[in-house]
Structures are given as C-alpha cells and as structure tokens.
N, C-alpha and C positions, 0 to 999 in steps of 0.2 A: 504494500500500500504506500503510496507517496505522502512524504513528513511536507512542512509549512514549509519547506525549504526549497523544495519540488513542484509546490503549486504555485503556476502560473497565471490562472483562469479557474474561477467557479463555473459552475452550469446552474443557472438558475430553473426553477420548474415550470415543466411544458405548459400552460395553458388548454393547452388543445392537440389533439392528436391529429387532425385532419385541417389541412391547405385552409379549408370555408372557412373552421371555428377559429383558426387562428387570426384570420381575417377581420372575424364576425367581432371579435376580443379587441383588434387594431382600433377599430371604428368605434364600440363602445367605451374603449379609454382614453381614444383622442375629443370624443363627446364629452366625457366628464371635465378632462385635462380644457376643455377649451372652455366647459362653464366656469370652471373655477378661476380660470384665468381671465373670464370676462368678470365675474362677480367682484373678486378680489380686485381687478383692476379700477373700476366702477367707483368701489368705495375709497381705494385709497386715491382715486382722483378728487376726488369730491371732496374729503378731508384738507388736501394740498391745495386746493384754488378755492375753497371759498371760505371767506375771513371770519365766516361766524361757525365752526368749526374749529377753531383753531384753539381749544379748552383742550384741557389734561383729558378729560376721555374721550374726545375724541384722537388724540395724539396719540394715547396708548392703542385705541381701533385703528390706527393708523399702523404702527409698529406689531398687531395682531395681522394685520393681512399681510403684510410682509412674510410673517414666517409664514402662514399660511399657502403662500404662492410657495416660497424654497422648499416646504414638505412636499408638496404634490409634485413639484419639480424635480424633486431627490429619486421619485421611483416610477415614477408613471412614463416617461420620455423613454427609460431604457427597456420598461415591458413593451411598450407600442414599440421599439427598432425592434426588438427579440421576434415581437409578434408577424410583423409586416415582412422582415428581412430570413423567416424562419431559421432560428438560430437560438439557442441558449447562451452562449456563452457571454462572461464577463469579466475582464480582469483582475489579478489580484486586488494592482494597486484603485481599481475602478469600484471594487468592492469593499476594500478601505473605505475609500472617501465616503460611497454611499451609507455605509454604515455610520461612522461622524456627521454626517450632513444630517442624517435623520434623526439623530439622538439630539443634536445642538437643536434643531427645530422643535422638535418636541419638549426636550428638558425646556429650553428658554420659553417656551410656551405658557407651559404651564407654570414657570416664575412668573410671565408680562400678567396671567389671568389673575394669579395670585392679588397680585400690585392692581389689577383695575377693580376687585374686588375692596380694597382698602381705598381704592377714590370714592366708588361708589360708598362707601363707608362714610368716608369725610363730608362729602358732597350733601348725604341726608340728613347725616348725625349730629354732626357738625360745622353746618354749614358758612357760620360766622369766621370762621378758621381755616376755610377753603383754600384762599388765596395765601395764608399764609403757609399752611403744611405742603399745597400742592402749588408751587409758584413753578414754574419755567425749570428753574436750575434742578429744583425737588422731583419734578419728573424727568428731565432727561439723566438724571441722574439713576432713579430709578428702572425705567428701561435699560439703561447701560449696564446695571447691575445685572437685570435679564438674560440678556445677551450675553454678556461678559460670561456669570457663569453656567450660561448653557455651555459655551464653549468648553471652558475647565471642562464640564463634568465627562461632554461629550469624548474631549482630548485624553481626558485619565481611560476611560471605559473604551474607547478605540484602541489604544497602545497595551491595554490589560488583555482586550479578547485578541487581536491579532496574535501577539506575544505567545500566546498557547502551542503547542506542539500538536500537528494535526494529523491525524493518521489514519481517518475513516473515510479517505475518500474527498474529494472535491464538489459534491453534487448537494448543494442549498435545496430544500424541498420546499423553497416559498418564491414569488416573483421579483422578490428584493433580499437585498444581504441583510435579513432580520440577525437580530441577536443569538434567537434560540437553537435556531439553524447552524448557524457556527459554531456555536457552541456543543452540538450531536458530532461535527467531525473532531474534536479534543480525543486525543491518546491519553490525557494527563490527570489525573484522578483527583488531585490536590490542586492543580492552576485552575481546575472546574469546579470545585467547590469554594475557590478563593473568587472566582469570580461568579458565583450563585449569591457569595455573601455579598456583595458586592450591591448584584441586583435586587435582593432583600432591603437593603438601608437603601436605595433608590425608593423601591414602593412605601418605603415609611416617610422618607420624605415628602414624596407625592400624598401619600396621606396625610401630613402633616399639614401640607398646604389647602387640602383638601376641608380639614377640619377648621381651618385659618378662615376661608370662606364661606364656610357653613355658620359661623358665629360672626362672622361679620354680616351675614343675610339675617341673620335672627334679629337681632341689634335693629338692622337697616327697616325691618318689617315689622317692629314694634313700634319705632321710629313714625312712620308712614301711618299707621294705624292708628297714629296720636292726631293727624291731620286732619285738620277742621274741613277742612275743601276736600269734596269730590277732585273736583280738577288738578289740586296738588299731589292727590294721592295718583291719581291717571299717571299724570305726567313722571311721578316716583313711579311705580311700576312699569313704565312704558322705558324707560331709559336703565332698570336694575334684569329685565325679566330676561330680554334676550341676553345678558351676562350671562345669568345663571342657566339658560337652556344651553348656551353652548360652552359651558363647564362642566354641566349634568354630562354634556354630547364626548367630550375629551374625555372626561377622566371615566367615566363607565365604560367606554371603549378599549381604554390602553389599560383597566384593570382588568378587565375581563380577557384581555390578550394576554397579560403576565400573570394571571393567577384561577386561569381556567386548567379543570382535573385532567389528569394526564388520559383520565379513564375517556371523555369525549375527547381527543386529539384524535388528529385525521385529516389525512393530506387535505380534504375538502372544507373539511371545520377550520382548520387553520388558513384556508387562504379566503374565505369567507370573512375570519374574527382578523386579517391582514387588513383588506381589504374597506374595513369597518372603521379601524383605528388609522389606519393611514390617507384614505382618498376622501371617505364622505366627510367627518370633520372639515376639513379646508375648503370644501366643496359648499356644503350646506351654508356655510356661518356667515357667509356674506350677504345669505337670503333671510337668516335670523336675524341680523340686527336691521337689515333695512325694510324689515317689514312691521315694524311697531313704533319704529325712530321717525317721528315728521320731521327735524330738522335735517336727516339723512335725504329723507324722501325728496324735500325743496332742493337739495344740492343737485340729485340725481336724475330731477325735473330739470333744473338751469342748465346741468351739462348735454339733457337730451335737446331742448330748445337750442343749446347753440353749435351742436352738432347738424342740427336741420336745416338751420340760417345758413352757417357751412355750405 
C-alpha cells in the first residue's frame, strides 16, 4: 500500500456511474454554485453601495457572504470539473488546500455568527451603548479576530491531519477532501487518536459558541417582549430571526456531520449529510436574510432599478 510519501493524487468519489448522471450532477451543481453566487453577490453588493447599510450588522452580513461565496467555492468548482471532465482525480497538494480552505471558512464562520449574535445583543439590550461597544474600530476588529482565527485553527488542523502516515490507500469516499475521509487512510493508531482529540475540543468549542448564542437570544427575547410597540417588536424580530435561522441552519448541519452514529454511515448518508453542511448553508442564507430585512429588500430594489436604466 503506498505511505503519505507516495501519494501524489487522491480520487475523490464517483458521483455517478454512467456519462448522463455525471452530467445530470454537472448541471445541478453549477445550478446551485450559480445561485449562490448570484444571492451572495446581490447582498454583498447592496451592503457596499448603499450608505444606509453601512451599520455593524450589516458589515458583519457583509463579511458573512464573503465566507459564504469561499465555502461553496472550496468544493463545488472541482466536483463540477471531476463531473463534466469525467475524472476523479485530485492533487495532493490540491487536496491540502481544499481541506484548509474549508475548515478556515467554516471555523471563521461560525466565530463572525458568534460576534453578530453579540451585536444583535447590544443593539436590543443595550441599545444606549450601541455606538459605543460596537463603533467602526470595535467591529473591524472583531471580524479580524474571525478570520484571523479561522485561519490559526484551520493552519494547526491542516498541518496535524496531513502530517499523518497514510497507508490505506488514496481513495477519499466523499466529493471533497472532508476530514473524516483522510483520516480512514491513517496507518497510525496514536497520530489518529491525537487528532480525534483534536476534533473533540473543536465541537466543544463550537458548542461553546453555540451556547454563547443561545443566551444571548434568550436575553434578546425577553428584551423584545418588554416592548411597548407592536412595531418595535416587528422590526426586533425581523432583523434577530433570520440570524438565528441561519445558525439553527450551520450549526445542526456540521453537528450532525461530526457526531452522526457510525451505525447510519454510508457512502450515500454521508454525501447526502456533505452535501447539507457544505453547499445548502451558503446557498440558502442569502435568501434568509433578504426575505424579512426591508432595508435589504430597498437596497436590492435600487440595485434592480439601476440595473434596468442600465
């Protein structure tokens, strides 16, 4: 069997057994890939050129479609060449990166949700304090810490699973260089259990953050519920609700990817629960927040209007 040292190329898994389905696969991932890339695009346009957008949460919805476009970018281009070009293969080093690309989008994600979680926070709770906690430097600051250690974490967890001695074979049985996958070709009984623990204090982390905005909504919704106005409360739910659908939509996804029973695993289960946690998040989220947001909706009006005049 050939060690890490020997592999050149993974084989990522087939899609499709026959010419049509591979096809059939081409067309419904460049369908998704291209909504997501028009939805994402859409909102961060709209964020960027209109002046009354230009608030802490929308900056953070701003720095959310960002990663959003790199996740779906990370996996979805090289299944559609695999699919169209019929071919599995993928490079070591192509395989590296896609593995780092995706964990830095993902980890820094769910830091930036964390952090708009804690705007939304300030913004109901405390709203006299708004400008002072959440001023310019306080959020770009915050997002950089996002990003920042998405990177780290990504960098440490890239250099730990590669690092491994691999002696099962070359053949990833999902459509992207997932974690789990790489970690099935390990020879090393102790570098796999150092990096099991690894992804253990990951998922407490993410639980951690998890629980962070679970009491921050509780707070926020007692908050709200204090409010004299119908229409104040509207406008509080209208601007917290698509947060929280697409946190529910993240973090149920990628838990249920990392901590679903080995007893339903299956090549088909798993590129089903891939597929869930990877494409539709990025895909959906730009249709959740611009479908309750009216100040979204106005921006998205102005840029279709001057797209038409155009």
């Amino acid at each position: 069997m050939p060690n890490s040292s020997s592999i050149s190329e993974f084989l990522l898994l087939a899609l499709a057994d026959t010419r049509q389905l591979q096809l059939l696969h081409f067309w419904l991932f460049l369908g998704i890939y291209l909504a997501a890339l028009l939805g994402n695009g859409l909102i961060s346009t709209a964020v960027a050129c209109d002046q009354r957008l230009h608030t802490p949460m929308y900056f953070f919805l701003l720095n959310l479609t960002l990663l959003d476009l790199g996740c779906i970018s990370t996996t979805l281009p090289k299944a559609m060449a695999n699919a169209l070009w019929d071919t599995r293969a993928i490079s070591y080093a192509g395989c590296a990166a896609q593995f780092f690309f995706l964990l830095f989008f993902f980890s820094a994600e769910i830091f930036l949700l964390t952090v708009m979680s804690y705007d939304r926070f300030v913004a109901i709770c405390k709203p006299l304090h708004y400008g002072t906690l959440l001023g310019s430097r306080a959020c770009v600051t915050m997002a950089a810490a996002a990003w920042g250690t998405g990177v780290l974490y990504s960098l440490i967890h890239t250099v730990n699973t590669f690092s491994l001695p691999l002696c099962q074979g070359n053949t990833v049985d999902q459509f992207f260089c997932e974690i789990t996958q790489i970690l099935k070709l390990s020879c090393s009984q102790s570098d796999y259990l150092r990096e099991i623990g690894f992804i253990v204090v990951s998922v407490l982390v993410i639980f951690g953050c998890f629980v962070f905005i679970v009491l921050s909504y509780v707070q926020i919704f007692r908050a709200v519920l204090r409010m004299p106005s119908e229409h104040s409360q509207h406008k509080a739910f209208s601007t917290c609700l698509p947060h929280l659908a697409v946190v529910s939509l993240f973090v149920s996804t990628v838990m249920f990817a990392t901590l679903k029973p080995a007893s339903v695993s299956s090549a088909s289960m798993d590129l089903v629960v891939a597929v869930l946690y990877s494409v539709i998040p990025p895909t959906v989220n730009p249709f959740i927040y611009s479908m309750s947001n009216q100040e979204l909706k106005d921006a998205l009006r102005k840029i279709k209007r001057i797209l038409e005049y155009k």
